[in-house]
ROMIDO-211857 format. One record per residue: residue in one letter; chain; y, z, x negated of N, C-alpha, C, O, CB in turn. Coordinates in steps of 0.2 Angstrom, whole numbers. Glycine has a CB too. Layout:
BEGIN
(A,A,(Y,Z,X),(Y,Z,X),(Y,Z,X),(Y,Z,X),(Y,Z,X))
...
END
This chain:
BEGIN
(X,A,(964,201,-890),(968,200,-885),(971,193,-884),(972,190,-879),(974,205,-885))
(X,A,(972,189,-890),(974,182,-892),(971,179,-888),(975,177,-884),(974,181,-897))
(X,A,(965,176,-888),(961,172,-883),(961,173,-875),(962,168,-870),(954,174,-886))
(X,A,(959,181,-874),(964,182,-866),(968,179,-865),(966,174,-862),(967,187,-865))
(X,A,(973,180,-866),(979,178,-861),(982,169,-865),(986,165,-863),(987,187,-862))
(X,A,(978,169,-870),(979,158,-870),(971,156,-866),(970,150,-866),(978,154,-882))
(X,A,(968,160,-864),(962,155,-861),(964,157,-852),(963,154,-847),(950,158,-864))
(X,A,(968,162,-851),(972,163,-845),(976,156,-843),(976,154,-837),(977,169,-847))
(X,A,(979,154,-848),(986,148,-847),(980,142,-847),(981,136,-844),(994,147,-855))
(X,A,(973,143,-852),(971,135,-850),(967,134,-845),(964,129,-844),(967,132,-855))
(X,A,(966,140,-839),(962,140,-835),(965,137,-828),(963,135,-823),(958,145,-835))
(X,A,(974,136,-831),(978,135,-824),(980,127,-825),(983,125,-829),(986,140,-824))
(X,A,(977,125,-821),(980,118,-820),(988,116,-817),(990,116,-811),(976,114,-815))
(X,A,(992,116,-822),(1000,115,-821),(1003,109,-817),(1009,109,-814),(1004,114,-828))
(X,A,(998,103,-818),(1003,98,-813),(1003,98,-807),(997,100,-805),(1002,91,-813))
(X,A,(1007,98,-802),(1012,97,-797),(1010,104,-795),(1008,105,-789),(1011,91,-792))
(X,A,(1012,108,-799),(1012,116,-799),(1018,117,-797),(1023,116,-801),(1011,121,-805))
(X,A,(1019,121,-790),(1030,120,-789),(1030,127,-792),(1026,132,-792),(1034,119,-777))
(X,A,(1035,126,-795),(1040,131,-796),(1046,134,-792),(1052,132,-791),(1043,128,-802))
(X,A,(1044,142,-790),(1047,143,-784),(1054,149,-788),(1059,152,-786),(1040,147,-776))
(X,A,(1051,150,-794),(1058,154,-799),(1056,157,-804),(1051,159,-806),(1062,161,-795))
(X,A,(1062,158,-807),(1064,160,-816),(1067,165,-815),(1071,165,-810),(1068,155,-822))
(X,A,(1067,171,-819),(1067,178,-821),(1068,179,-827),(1064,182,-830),(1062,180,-820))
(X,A,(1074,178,-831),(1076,182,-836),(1078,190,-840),(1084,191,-839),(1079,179,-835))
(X,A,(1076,193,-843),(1078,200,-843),(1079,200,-852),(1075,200,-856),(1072,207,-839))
(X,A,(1086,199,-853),(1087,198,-860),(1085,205,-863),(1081,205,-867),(1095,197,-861))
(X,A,(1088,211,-859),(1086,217,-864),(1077,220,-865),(1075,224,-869),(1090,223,-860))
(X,A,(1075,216,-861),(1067,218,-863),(1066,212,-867),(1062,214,-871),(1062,218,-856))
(X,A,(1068,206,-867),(1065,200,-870),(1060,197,-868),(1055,195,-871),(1065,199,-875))
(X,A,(1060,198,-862),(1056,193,-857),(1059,189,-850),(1065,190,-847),(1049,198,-853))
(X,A,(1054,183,-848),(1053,182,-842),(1049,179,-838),(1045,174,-841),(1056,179,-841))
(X,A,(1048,180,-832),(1045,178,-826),(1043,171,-822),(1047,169,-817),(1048,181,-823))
(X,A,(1039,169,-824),(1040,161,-820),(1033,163,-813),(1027,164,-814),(1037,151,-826))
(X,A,(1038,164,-807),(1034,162,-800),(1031,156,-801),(1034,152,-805),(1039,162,-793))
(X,A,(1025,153,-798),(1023,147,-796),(1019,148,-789),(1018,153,-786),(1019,143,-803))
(X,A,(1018,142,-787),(1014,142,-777),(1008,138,-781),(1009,132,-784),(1020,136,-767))
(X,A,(1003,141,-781),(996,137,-782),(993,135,-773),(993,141,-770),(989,143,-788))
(X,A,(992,130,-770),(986,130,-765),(980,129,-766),(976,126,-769),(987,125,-763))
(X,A,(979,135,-762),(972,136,-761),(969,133,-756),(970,135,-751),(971,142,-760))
(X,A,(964,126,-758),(962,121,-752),(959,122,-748),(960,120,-743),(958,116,-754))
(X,A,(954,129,-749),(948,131,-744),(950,134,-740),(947,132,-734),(944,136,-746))
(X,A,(956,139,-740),(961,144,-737),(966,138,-733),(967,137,-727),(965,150,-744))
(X,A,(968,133,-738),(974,130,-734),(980,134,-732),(983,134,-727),(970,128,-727))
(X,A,(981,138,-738),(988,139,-739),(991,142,-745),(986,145,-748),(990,142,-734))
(X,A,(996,142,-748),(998,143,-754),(997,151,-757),(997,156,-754),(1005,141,-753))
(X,A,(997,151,-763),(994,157,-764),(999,159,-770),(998,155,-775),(986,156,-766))
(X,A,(1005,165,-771),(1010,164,-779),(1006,165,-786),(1002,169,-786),(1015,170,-779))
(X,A,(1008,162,-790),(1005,164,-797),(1012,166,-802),(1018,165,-802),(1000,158,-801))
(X,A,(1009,169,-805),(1016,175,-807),(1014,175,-816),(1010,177,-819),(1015,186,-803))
(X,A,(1018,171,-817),(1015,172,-828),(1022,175,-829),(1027,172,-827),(1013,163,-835))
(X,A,(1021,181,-834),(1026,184,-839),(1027,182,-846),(1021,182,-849),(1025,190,-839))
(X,A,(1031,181,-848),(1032,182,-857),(1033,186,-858),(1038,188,-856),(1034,180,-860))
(X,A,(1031,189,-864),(1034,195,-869),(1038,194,-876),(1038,189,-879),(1028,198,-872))
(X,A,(1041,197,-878),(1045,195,-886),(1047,188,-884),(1045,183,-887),(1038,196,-895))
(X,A,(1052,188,-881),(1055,180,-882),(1059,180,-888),(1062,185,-891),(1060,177,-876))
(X,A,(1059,177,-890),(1064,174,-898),(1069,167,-896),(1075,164,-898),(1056,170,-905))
(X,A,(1066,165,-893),(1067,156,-890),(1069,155,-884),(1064,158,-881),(1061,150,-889))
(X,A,(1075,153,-880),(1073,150,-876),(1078,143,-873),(1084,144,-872),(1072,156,-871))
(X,A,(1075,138,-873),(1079,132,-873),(1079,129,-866),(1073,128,-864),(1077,128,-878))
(X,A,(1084,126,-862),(1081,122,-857),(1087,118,-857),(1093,119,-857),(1079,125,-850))
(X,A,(1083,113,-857),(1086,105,-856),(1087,100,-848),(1082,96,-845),(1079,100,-860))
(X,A,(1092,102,-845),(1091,98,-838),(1099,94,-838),(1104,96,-839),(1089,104,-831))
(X,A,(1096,88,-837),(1102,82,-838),(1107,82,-833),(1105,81,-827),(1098,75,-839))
(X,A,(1111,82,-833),(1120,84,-830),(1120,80,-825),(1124,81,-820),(1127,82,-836))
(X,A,(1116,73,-826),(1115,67,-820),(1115,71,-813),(1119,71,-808),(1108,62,-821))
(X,A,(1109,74,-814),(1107,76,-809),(1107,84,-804),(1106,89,-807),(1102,74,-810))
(X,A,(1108,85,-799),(1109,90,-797),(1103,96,-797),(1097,94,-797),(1111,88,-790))
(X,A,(1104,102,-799),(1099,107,-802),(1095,109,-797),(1097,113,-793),(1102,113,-805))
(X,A,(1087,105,-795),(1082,106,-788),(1077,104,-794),(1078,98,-796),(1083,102,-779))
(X,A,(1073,108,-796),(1068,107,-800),(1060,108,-794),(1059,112,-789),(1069,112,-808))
(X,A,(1057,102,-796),(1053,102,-790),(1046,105,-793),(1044,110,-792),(1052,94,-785))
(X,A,(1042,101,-797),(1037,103,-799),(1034,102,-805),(1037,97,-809),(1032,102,-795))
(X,A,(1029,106,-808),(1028,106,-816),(1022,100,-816),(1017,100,-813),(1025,115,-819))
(X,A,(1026,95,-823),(1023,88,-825),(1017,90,-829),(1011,88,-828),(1028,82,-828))
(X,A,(1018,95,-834),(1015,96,-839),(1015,105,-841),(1019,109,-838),(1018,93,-844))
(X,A,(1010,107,-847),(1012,111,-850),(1010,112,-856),(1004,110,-856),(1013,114,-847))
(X,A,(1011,115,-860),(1009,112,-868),(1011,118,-870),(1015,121,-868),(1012,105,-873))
(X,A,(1005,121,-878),(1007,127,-881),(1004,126,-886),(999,122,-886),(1006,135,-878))
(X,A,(1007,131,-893),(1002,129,-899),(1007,134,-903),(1013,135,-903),(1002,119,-902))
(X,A,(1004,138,-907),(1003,144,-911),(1008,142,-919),(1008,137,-923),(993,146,-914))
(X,A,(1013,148,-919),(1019,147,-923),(1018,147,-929),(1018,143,-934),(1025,152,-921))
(X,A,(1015,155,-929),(1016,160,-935),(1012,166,-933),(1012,166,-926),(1023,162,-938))
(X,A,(1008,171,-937),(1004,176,-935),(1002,178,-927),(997,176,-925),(1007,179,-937))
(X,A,(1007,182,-922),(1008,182,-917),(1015,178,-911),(1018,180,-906),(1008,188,-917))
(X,A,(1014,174,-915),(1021,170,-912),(1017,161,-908),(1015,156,-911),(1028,168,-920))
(X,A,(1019,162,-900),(1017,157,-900),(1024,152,-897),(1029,156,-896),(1011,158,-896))
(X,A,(1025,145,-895),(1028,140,-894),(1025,137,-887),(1019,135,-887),(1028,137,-900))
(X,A,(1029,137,-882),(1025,134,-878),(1032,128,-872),(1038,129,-871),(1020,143,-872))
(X,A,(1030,124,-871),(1034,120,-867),(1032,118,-860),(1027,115,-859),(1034,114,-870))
(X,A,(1035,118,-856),(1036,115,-846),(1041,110,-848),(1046,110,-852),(1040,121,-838))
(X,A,(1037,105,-844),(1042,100,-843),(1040,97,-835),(1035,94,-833),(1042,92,-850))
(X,A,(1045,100,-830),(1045,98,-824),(1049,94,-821),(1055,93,-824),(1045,104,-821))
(X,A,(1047,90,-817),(1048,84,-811),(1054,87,-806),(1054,92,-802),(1040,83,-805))
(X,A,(1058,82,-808),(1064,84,-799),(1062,81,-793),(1057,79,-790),(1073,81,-800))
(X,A,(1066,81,-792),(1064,76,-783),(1062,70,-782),(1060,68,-777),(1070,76,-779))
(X,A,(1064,66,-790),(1065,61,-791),(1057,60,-793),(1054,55,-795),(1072,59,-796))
(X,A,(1054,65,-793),(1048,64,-798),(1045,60,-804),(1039,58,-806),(1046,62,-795))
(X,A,(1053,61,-806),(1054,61,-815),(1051,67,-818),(1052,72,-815),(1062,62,-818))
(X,A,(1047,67,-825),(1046,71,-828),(1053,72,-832),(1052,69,-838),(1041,69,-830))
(X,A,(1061,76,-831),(1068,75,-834),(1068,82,-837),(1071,82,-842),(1074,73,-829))
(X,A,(1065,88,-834),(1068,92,-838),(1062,97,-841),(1056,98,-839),(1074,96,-833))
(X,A,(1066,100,-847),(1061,102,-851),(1064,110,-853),(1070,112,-854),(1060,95,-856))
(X,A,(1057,115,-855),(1061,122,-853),(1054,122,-860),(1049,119,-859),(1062,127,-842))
(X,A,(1057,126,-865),(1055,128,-871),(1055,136,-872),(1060,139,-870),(1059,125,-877))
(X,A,(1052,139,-874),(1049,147,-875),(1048,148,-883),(1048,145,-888),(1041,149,-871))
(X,A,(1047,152,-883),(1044,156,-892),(1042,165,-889),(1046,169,-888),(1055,156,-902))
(X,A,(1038,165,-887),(1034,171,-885),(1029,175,-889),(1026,172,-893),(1031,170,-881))
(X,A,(1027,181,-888),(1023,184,-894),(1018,186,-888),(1013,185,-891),(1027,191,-899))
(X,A,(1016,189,-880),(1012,190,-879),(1014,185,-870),(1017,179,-869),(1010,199,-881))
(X,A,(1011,188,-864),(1010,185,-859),(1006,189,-854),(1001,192,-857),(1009,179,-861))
(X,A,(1005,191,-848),(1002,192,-842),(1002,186,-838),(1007,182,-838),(1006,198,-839))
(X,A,(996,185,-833),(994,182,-829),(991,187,-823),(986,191,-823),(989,177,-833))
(X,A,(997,185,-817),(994,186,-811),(992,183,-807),(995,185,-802),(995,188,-810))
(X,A,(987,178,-804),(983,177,-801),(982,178,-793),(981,184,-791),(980,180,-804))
(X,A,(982,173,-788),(981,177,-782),(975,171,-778),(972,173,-773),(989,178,-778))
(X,A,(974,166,-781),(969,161,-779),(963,166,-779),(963,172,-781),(968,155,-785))
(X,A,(959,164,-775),(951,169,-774),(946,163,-780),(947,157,-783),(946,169,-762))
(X,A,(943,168,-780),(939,167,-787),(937,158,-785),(938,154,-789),(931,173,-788))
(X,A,(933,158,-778),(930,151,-774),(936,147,-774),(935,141,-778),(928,151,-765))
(X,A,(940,148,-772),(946,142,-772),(948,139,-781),(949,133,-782),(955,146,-769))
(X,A,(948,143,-786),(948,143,-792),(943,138,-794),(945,133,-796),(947,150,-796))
(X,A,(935,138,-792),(932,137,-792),(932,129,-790),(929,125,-793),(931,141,-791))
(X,A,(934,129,-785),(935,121,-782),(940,118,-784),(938,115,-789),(936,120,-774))
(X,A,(946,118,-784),(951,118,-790),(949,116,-797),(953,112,-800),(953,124,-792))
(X,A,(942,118,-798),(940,116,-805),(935,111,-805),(932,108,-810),(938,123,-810))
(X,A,(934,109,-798),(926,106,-799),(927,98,-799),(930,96,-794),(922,108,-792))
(X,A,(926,94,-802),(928,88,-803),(923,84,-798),(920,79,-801),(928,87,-810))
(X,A,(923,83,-791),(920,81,-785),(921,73,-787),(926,71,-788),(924,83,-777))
(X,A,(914,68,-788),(914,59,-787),(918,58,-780),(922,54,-779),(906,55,-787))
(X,A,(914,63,-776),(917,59,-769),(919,63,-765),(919,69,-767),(913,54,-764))
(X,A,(920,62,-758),(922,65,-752),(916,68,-750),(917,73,-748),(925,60,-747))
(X,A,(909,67,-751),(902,70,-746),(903,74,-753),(903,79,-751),(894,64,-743))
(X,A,(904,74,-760),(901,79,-763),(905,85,-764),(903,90,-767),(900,77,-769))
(X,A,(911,84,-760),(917,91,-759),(913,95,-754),(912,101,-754),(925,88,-756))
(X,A,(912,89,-749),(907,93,-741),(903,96,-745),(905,101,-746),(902,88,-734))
(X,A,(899,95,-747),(892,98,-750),(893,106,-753),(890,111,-752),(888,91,-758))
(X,A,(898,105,-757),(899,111,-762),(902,119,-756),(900,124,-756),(907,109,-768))
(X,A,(908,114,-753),(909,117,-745),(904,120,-741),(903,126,-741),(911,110,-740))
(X,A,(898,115,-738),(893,117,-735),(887,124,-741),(884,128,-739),(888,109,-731))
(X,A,(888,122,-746),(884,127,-748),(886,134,-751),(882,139,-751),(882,125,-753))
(X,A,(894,134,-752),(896,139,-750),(899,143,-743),(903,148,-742),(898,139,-754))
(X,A,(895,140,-740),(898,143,-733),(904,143,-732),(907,149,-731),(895,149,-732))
(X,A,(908,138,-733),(916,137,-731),(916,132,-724),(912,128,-721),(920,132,-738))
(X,A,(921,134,-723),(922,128,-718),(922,123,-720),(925,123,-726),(927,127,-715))
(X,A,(920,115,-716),(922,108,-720),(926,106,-714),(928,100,-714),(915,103,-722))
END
């Protein structure tokens, strides 16, 4: 199950992933982060929904300067505590498109929901040299260009 749901989080590319809401539920010890993934092919936004389980941690850092409009996620980083305990960090971009605030976890498991189609995932992941090699992948999978 371990590998699941950490090759889940490395298959999502986090930068300029907006963050549309946080979901706390102390008595379960979890929460919810909404995010909006775009889907290029489709050309419109699509929600992604990750849960945590067993929180132990939860820290967030956002600096008093600025008014609370967190816009989108700069980073995201995770790495294994202790047996079933993982550590994972967001550090998301405000308006100012500073990388300023920073939101820390300590979690024991996680759910990943998903609403990208498998093709958009796909393109998303494809590392295109140019503009004719995006068309190409486009025209061969019968998308629109």
């Amino acid at each position: 199950m371990e590998n699941n749901f950490l090759q889940s989080l490395d298959e999502i590319e986090f930068h300029d992933l907006a963050i549309k809401s946080l979901t706390l539920d102390f008595e379960s010890k979890s929460c919810k982060f909404m995010f909006e993934e775009y889907d290029s092919v489709k050309q419109i936004y699509c929600p992604l929904e990750i849960n945590f389980y067993g929180l132990s941690k939860f820290i967030s850092k956002y600096p008093s300067e600025f008014d609370f409009k967190v816009g989108t996620c700069y980073s995201m980083k995770y790495e294994k505590q202790k047996d079933s305990l993982y550590e994972l960090e967001f550090l998301f971009e405000l308006t100012s498109l500073q990388p300023v605030y920073s939101l820390t976890i300590c979690f024991t498991s996680l759910t990943v929901k998903r609403t990208l189609s498998d093709k958009a995932i796909e393109f998303k992941n494809t590392g295109f040299d140019s503009k004719i090699d995006e068309r190409l992948w486009l025209e061969k999978n019968s998308l629109a260009v």
